[in-house]
C-alpha positions, 0 to 999 in steps of 0.5 A: 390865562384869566377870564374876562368879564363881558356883555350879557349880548355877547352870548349871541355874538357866539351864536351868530358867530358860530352860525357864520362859521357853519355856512361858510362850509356846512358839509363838513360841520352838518356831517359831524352833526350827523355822526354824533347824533348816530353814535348816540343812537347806537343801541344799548351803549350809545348814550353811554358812549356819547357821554364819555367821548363827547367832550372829544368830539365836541374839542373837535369841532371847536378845532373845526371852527377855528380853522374855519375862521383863521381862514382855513378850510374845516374838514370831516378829520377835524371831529377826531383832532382830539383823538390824535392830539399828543397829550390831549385825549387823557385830559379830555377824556377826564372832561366826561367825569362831571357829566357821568357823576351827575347823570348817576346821582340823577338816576339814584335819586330817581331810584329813590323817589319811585321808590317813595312813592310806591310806599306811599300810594301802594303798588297795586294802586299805582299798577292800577292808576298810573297817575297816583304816583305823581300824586304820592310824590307830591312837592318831591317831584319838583324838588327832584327837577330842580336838583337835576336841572342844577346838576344840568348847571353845575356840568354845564359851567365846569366843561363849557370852557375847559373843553376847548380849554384842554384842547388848545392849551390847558393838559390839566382837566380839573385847572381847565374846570375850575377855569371854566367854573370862574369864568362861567360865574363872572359872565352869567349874563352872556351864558344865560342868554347864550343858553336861553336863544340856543335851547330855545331855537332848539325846543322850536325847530323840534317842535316845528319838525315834531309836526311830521315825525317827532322823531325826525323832529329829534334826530334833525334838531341833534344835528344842527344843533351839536355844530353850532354848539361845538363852534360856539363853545370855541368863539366863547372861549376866545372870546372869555379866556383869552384866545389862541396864545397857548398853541402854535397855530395859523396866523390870523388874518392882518385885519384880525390881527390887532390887540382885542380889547381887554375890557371885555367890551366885544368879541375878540376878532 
């Protein structure tokens, strides 16, 4: 399949797209939320986990999402599809491999930057004053947010499409990346917009919440935003990639059913 370009405002439609979906049946999609803000939540190994299992789960509420448009019923068990998808879970598994890789040069170069920075002001200076470390580090400390937040990116377009990629069609994980890289890259308007409103609206509910517990703040925000990120990351492939031409599924509905248009001028139905 090859991606299409399309408008920068389309990534809103995903948003609003996906936030349509959610009400239609925000019990099951608030409750996956829920379960996957707990697994992260686990002691010592729960992040951990998260990170290996999370391109599953989320392939499990993109398969929620798209029940739930072609007129079914999303349910709870739809978390788990990518567990039971025969030939699915190896490939999807593989999917957690850039966020891995990336959150352990992240923390290498954490490790080496403190470590400069101890050489510089002293341990016992920094053991005294705290903030002389930021101040030993000097332009280091931007240079290192940068390099992770482009990390953040590199992650972000390799896995965004390849995860509903891998579960609706694709059983190789680095052709859905390098699938997701290209079409990432061709339609950075609508990703950029989609990323701007999505971690905006976010950063403002914590900050809303944060009002009364910040962990309330956090927790809440985790579950509310992960289904609305599961079932717009399934309208944005639909909507980029191609669609549902490459697995059986349900009929569309006959007023969906028309040929979307290939200019890549809205949203496919």
């Amino acid at each position: 399949m090859t991606a299409r370009n399309v408008p920068a405002a389309n990534g809103i439609a995903w948003l609003t797209g996906a936030v349509e979906l959610i009400r239609k049946n925000p019990a099951a999609f608030l409750l996956m939320g829920l379960i996957v803000t707990l697994i992260g939540t686990l002691p010592i190994l729960g992040s951990l986990v998260l990170a290996v299992i999370s391109p599953t789960l989320y392939a499990g509420i993109a398969w929620a999402a798209r029940a739930q448009s072609r007129g079914e019923t999303a349910e709870l068990a739809h978390l788990f599809q990518g567990f039971k998808e025969e030939g699915r879970i190896g490939p999807l598994l593989i999917l957690c491999l850039p966020s891995v890789v990336a959150g352990f040069i992240a923390a290498v170069l954490i490790a080496i930057w403190i470590g400069v920075a101890l050489a510089g002001a002293g341990a016992s200076a920094i053991l005294e004053r705290p903030e002389a470390l930021l101040g030993a580090a000097g332009a280091g400390a931007f240079v290192l947010g940068l390099v992770v937040v482009a990390l953040m990116i590199v992650v972000f377009a390799v896995t965004f499409f390849a995860i509903p990629d891998v579960v609706f069609g694709e059983k190789d994980a680095f052709a859905a990346m390098r699938r997701s890289l290209h079409a990432s890259r061709d339609n950075v308007g609508a990703i950029l917009l989609y990323l701007l409103v999505l971690l905006g609206a976010a950063i403002l509910l914590m900050a809303v919440l944060s009002v009364i517990s910040s962990l309330l703040g956090q927790f809440v925000t985790s579950i509310l935003v992960t289904p609305i990120a599961g079932a717009s990351m399934y309208l944005a492939w639909k909507d980029v990639v191609g669609g549902d031409t490459t697995r059986e599924a349900p009929a569309l509905p006959e007023a969906d059913s028309a040929e979307p248009p290939r200019d890549g001028g809205g949203m496919v139905a």
